[in-house]
C-alpha positions in Angstrom: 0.0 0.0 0.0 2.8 2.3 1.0 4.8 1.8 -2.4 1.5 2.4 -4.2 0.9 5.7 -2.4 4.7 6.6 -3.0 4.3 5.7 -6.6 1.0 8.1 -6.9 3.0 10.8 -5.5 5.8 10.3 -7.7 4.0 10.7 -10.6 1.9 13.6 -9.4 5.1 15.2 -9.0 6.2 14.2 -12.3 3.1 16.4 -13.5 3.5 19.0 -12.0 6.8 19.4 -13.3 5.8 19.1 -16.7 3.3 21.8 -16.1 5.5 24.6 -14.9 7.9 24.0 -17.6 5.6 23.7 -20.4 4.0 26.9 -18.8 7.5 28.7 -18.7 8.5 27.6 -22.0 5.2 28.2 -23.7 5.3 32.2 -22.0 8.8 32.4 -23.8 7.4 31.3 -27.2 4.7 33.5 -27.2 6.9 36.6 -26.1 9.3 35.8 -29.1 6.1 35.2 -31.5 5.0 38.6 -30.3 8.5 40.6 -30.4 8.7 39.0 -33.6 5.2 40.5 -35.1 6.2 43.8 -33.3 10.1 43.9 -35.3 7.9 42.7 -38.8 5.6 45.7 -38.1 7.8 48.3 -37.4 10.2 47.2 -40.2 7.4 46.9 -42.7 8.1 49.5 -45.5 4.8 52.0 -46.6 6.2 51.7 -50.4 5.7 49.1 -52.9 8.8 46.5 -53.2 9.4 43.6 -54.4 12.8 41.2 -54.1 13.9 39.9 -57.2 17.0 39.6 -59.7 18.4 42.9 -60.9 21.5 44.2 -61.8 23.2 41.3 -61.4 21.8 40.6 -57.7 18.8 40.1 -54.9 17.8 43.5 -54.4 14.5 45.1 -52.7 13.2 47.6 -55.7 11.9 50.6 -54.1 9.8 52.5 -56.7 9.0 56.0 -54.6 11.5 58.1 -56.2 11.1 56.7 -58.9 7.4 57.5 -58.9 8.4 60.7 -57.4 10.5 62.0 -60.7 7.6 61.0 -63.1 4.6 62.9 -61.2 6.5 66.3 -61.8 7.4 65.3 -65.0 3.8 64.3 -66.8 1.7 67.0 -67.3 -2.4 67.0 -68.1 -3.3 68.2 -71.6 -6.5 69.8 -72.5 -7.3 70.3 -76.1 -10.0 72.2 -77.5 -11.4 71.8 -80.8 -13.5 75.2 -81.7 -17.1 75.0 -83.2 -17.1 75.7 -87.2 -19.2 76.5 -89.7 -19.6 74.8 -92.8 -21.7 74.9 -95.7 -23.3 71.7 -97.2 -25.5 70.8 -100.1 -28.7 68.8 -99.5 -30.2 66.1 -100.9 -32.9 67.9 -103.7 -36.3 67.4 -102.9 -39.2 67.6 -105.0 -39.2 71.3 -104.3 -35.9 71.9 -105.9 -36.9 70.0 -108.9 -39.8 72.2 -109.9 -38.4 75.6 -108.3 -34.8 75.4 -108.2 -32.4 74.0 -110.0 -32.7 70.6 -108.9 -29.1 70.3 -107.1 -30.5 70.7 -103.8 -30.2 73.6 -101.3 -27.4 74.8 -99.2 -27.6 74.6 -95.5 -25.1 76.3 -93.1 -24.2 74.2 -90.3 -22.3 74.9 -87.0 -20.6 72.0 -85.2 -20.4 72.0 -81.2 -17.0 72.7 -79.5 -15.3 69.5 -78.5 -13.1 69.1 -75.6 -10.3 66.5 -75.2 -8.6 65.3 -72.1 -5.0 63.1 -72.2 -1.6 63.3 -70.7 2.0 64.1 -71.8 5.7 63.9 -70.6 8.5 66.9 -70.4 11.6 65.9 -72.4 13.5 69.1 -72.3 13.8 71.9 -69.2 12.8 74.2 -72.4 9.1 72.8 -73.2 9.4 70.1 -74.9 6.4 67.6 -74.5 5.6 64.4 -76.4 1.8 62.7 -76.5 0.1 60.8 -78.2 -1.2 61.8 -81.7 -5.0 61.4 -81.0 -5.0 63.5 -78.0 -4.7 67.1 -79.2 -5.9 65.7 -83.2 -7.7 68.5 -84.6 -7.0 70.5 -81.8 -7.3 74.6 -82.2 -6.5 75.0 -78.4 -4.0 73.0 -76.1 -3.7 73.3 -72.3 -0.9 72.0 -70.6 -1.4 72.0 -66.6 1.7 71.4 -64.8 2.2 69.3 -61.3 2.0 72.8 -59.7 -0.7 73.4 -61.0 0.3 76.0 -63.5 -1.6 75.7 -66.3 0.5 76.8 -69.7 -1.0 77.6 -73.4 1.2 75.0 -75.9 2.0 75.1 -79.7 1.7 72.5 -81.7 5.6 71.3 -83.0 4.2 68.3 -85.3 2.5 65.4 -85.1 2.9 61.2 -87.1 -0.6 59.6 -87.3 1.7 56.3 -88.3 3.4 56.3 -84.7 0.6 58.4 -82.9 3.0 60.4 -81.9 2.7 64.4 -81.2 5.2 66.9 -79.7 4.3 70.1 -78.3 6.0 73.0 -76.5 5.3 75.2 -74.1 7.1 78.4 -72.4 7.8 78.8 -68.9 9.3 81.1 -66.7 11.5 78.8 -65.1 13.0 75.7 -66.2 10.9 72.2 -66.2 11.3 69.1 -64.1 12.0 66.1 -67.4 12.2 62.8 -67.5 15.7 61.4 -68.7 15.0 58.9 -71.9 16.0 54.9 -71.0 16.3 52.3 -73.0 13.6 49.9 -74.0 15.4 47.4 -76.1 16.7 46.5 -72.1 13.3 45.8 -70.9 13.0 42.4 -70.1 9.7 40.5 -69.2 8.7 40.8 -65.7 10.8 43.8 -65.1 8.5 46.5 -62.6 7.4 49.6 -64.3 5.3 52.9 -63.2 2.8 54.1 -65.5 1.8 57.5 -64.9 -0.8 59.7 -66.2 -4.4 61.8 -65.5 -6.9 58.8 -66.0 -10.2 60.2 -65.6 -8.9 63.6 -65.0 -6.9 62.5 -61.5 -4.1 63.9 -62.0 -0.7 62.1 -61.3 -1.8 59.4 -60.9 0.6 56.3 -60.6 0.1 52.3 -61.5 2.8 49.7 -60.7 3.0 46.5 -62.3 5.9 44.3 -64.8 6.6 44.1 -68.4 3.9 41.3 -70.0 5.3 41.5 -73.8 7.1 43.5 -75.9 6.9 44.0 -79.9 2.8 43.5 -79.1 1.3 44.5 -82.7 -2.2 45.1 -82.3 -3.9 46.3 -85.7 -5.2 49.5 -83.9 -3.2 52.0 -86.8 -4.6 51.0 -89.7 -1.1 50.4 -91.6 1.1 52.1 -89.2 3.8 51.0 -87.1 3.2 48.8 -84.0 5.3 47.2 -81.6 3.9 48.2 -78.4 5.3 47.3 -74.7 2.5 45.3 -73.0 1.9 45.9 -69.4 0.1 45.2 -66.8 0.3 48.3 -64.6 -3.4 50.0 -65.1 -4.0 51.9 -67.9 -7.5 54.1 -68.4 -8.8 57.1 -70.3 -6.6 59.9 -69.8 -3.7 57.7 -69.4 -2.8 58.4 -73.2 0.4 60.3 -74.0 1.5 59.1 -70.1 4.4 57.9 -69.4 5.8 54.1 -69.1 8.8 54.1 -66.5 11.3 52.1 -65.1 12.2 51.4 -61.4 15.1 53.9 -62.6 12.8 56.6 -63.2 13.6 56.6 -66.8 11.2 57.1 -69.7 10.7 53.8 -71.6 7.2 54.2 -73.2 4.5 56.3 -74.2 1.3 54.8 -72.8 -0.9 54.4 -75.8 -3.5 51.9 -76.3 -6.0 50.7 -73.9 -7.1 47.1 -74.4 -10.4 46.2 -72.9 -14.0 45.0 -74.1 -15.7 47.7 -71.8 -13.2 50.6 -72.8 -11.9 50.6 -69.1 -8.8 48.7 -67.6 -9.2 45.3 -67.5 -5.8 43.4 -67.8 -3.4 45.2 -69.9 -2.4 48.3 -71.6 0.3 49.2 -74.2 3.5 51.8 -74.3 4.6 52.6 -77.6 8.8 52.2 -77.2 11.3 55.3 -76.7 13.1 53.3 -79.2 10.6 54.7 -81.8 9.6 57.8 -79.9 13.0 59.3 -79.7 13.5 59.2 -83.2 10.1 60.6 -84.4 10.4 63.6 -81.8 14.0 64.4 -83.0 12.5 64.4 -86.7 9.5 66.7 -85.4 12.1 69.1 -84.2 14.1 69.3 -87.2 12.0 68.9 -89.7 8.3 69.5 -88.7 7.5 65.8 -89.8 8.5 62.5 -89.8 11.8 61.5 -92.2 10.1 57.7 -92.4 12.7 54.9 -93.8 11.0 52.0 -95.5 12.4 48.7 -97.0 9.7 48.2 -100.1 8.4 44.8 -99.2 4.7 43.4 -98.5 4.7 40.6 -96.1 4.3 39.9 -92.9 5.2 37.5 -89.7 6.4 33.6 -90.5 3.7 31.5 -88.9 3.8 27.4 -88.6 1.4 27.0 -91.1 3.2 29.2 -93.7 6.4 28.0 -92.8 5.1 24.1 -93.4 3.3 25.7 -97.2 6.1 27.2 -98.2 8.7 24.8 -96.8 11.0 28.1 -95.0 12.8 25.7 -92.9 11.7 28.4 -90.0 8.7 30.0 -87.7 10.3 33.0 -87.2 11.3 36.2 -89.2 9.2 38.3 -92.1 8.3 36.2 -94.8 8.4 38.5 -98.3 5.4 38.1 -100.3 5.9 41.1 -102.5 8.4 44.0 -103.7 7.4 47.6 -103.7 8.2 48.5 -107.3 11.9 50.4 -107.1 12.1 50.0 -103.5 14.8 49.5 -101.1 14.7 46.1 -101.1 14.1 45.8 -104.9 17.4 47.6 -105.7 19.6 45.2 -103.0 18.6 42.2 -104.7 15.8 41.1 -101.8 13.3 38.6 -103.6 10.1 37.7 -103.2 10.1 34.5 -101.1 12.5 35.2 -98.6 12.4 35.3 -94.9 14.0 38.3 -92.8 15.7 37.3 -89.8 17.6 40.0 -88.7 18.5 43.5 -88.9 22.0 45.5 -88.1 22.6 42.0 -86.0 19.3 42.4 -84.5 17.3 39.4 -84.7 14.0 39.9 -86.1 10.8 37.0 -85.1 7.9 39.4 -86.3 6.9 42.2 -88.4 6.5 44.5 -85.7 9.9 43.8 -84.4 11.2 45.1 -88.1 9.1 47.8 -88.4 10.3 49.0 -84.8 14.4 48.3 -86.1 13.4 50.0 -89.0 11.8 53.4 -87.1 15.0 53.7 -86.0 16.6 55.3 -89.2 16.5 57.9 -91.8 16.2 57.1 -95.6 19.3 57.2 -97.0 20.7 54.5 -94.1 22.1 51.9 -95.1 21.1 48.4 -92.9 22.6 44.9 -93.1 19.8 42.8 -93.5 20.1 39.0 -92.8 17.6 36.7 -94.5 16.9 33.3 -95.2 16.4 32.1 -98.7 15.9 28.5 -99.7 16.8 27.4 -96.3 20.5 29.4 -96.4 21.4 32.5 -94.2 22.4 35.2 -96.7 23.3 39.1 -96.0 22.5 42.0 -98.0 23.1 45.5 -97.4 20.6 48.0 -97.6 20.0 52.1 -98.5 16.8 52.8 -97.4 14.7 55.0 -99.1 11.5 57.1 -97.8 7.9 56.5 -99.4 8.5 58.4 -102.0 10.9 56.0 -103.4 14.6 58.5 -102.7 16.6 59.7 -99.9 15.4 63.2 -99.7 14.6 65.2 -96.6 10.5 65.3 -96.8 9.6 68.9 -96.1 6.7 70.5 -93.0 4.7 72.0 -95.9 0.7 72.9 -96.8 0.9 69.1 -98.3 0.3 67.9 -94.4 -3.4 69.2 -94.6 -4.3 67.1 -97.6 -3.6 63.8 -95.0 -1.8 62.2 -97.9 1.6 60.5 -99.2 2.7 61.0 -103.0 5.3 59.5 -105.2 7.0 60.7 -108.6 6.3 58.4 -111.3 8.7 56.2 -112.6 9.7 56.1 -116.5 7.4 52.5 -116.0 4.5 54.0 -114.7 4.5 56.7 -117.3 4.1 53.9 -119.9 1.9 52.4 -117.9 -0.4 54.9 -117.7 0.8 56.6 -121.3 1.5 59.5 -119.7 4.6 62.1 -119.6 4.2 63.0 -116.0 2.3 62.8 -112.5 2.4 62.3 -109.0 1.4 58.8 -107.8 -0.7 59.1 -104.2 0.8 56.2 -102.6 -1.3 56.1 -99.0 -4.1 58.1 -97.4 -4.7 59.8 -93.7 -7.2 61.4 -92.0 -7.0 64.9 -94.3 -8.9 66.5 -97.0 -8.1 64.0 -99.5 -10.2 61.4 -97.5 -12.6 64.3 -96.9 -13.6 64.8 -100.2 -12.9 60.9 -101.8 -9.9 61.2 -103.1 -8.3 57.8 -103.6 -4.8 55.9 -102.5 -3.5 54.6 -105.7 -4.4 57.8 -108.2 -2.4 59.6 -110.3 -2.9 63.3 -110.0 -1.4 65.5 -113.8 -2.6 68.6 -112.8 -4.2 70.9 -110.3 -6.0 74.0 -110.5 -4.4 73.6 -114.7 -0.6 73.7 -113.7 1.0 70.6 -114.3 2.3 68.5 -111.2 5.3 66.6 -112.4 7.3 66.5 -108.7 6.1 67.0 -105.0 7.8 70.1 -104.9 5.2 71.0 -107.9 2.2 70.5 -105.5 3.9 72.3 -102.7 4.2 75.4 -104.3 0.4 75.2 -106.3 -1.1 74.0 -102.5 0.7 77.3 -100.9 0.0 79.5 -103.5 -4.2 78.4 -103.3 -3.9 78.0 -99.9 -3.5 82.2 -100.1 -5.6 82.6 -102.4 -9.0 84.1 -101.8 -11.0 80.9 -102.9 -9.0 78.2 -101.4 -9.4 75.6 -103.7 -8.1 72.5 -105.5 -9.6 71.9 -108.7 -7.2 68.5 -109.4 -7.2 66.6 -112.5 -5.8 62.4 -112.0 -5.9 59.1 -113.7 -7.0 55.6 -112.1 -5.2 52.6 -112.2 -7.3 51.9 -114.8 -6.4 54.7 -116.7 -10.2 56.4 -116.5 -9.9 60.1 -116.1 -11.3 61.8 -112.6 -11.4 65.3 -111.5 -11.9 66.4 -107.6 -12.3 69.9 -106.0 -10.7 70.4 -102.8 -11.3 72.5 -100.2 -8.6 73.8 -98.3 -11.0 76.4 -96.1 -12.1 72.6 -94.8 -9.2 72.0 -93.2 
């Protein structure tokens, strides 16, 4: 009975034992859990980071200053389009058939102001300020307001409906905070980047998020050059002409395109490259317009399916379907069937990534172009020419109002035609020439009865009407069928 009692006691001992030092050490445990959570707290940061792999090592990417250079460099635009008055015929009703003269009556009409809202983003202390194209279009008012709220009247410098590009400047007092210009051929997927802009009118607003894509071609130009940086970091209305930044605080895009079925973010958005902007801005400034370098070939991206009907051998690079008669590419000695790889030892998967490479440089450059043809790598060199089919420097003129590109026939085109001279229009823009019908693809001999033999031709005839008290066209042009037309122009529409 004794040992059992002793036994009892024993253990009860035991327990207790167990007890105060489960009790102790448990008190210690939570103590450290809660010092713990108080050091996480206090050492939490209030900015965005991330750690990941950059330059070269694990680094925590803080993007406050960055954010902080961009605010007071993006400013919100206002452009203001003035109502007009114009004067249009009517349909003839039975009225003007048995009291008029049975063309129909002319009614005066006066269109509404419109207002326009979008952002832009200082290059220069002195002004300078690049947007997007379709932000101050048709503009007869911009407004830039600045991050201090200082709201300055801006000129228009020039603008490229192909890029969507526009650069205006503005004068100030005192010199302007800029953003320096990075390089976005060193993106990389997944890289962090800012997008700042006035979406819905909030002004500075900034987005965070990584690079999805780049060379993204979308289709939204209608012929003009695409090869967009995709991100995630939102993107609304009002974010147009914004800028794309790094966790530098360098410029790397112009925030462009907004893709979404409801019109407001919902995934992704897209920066048009500096890679492309820096050269159309630096053309603005010189020359009032774009000096646009183009290889003369029809094509487009290699796909699986292609590659397997044509048997290339690859899936990547620009497959050449056709030659643009006396083109760049004509005169090297690039044929109809071969497959672009690379360009200036650039390698080349898509059409957008050539058309960006190609943005890059002024006709009369001359490129190293590396190509596959039946299966074999093969180099050619390159002078690039403009649309025109030369190296000239295309001049700012009147022509920009007419919203269209022209081309000097060549001695086959005459006989083609059978005739001694003309100007070939080669594409279309928004412009008076879409206003009033005019087509890509005509052949204008003369206008307003003076022959027009060379661009320089029209330039003079367009200035010299534009002047002139009735501002008007009265052009004469041939079809590709060879049927005579005859259009009246305008240029008080403009």
């Amino acid at each position: 009975m004794k040992k059992i009692v002793k036994n009892l006691l024993l253990c009860v001992i035991v327990v207790a034992v167990s007890i105060v030092a489960a009790t102790i050490t448990s008190s210690k445990i939570i103590d450290g859990v809660k010092l713990s959570e108080a050091d996480t707290q206090a050492e939490k940061p209030t900015f965005l980071t991330r750690t990941v792999s950059y330059d070269g090592g694990l680094q925590r990417i803080d993007l406050t200053d960055a954010a902080d250079k961009s605010v007071h460099a993006v400013v919100h635009i206002k452009s203001t389009q003035n109502s007009k008055t114009k004067t249009v015929r009517r349909m003839p009703d039975i009225y003007d058939f048995f009291f008029g003269d049975g063309m129909g009556r002319e009614q005066t009409i006066r269109t509404q102001p419109r207002v326009g809202f979008g952002s832009g983003v200082i290059l220069s202390k002195d002004g300078y300020i690049v947007t997007n194209n379709h932000v101050i279009a048709d503009a007869d008012e911009i407004t830039v307001t600045l991050n201090d709220n200082r709201t300055l009247p801006a000129r228009l410098v020039g603008t490229d409906e192909n890029t969507d590009l526009a650069l205006i400047k503005v004068e100030s007092d005192t010199d302007l905070e800029f953003l320096p210009v990075g390089d976005s051929d060193a993106l990389k997927i997944g890289e962090w980047v800012l997008a700042v802009g006035n979406p819905f009118n909030l002004t500075s607003t900034v987005t965070a998020g990584i690079v999805s894509a780049k060379a993204r071609s979308l289709g939204v130009y209608n012929g003009g050059i695409e090869s967009f940086i995709q991100t995630d970091a939102a993107i609304n209305q009002g974010n147009s002409g914004g800028a794309l930044v790094n966790a530098r605080g360098e410029l790397v895009g112009i925030n462009a395109v907004l893709s979404s079925p409801t019109g407001s973010y919902a995934g992704y958005g897209f920066a048009i490259p500096v890679s492309i902007m820096t050269k159309v801005v630096s053309d603005l400034k010189e020359f009032g317009t774009v000096q646009r370098a183009v290889l003369g070939i029809i094509g487009g991206t290699v796909t699986s399916d292609l590659s397997q009907e044509k048997d290339l051998g690859t899936v990547e690079g620009v497959y050449v379907s056709e030659l643009v008669a006396d083109g760049a590419a004509q005169a090297a000695g690039i044929e109809v069937g071969d497959v672009i790889v690379g360009v200036d030892g650039k390698k080349v998967k898509t059409m957008a990534e050539m058309q960006e490479e190609l943005a890059k440089h002024l006709p009369g450059d001359k490129i190293d172009v590396k190509l596959l043809r039946d299966k074999k790598e093969k180099n050619i060199n390159v002078e690039l020419k403009n649309v025109q089919g030369n190296t000239n420097v295309v001049k700012n003129v009147d022509l920009d109002i007419l919203g269209a590109e022209f081309k000097e026939l060549s001695d086959k085109e005459k006989k083609q035609y059978n005739i001694g001279y003309g100007l070939k229009v080669v594409d279309i823009h928004d412009g008076l020439f879409r206003q009033f019908g005019l087509k890509k693809g005509i052949v204008i001999t003369k206008v307003n009865s003076m022959p027009v033999k060379t661009v320089d031709d029209l330039q003079k005839i367009v200035k010299q009407a534009n002047s002139s008290s009735e501002q008007v066209l009265f052009i004469s042009a041939v079809t590709p069928s060879g049927r005579r037309v005859y259009y009246s122009v305008d240029l008080s529409q403009k």
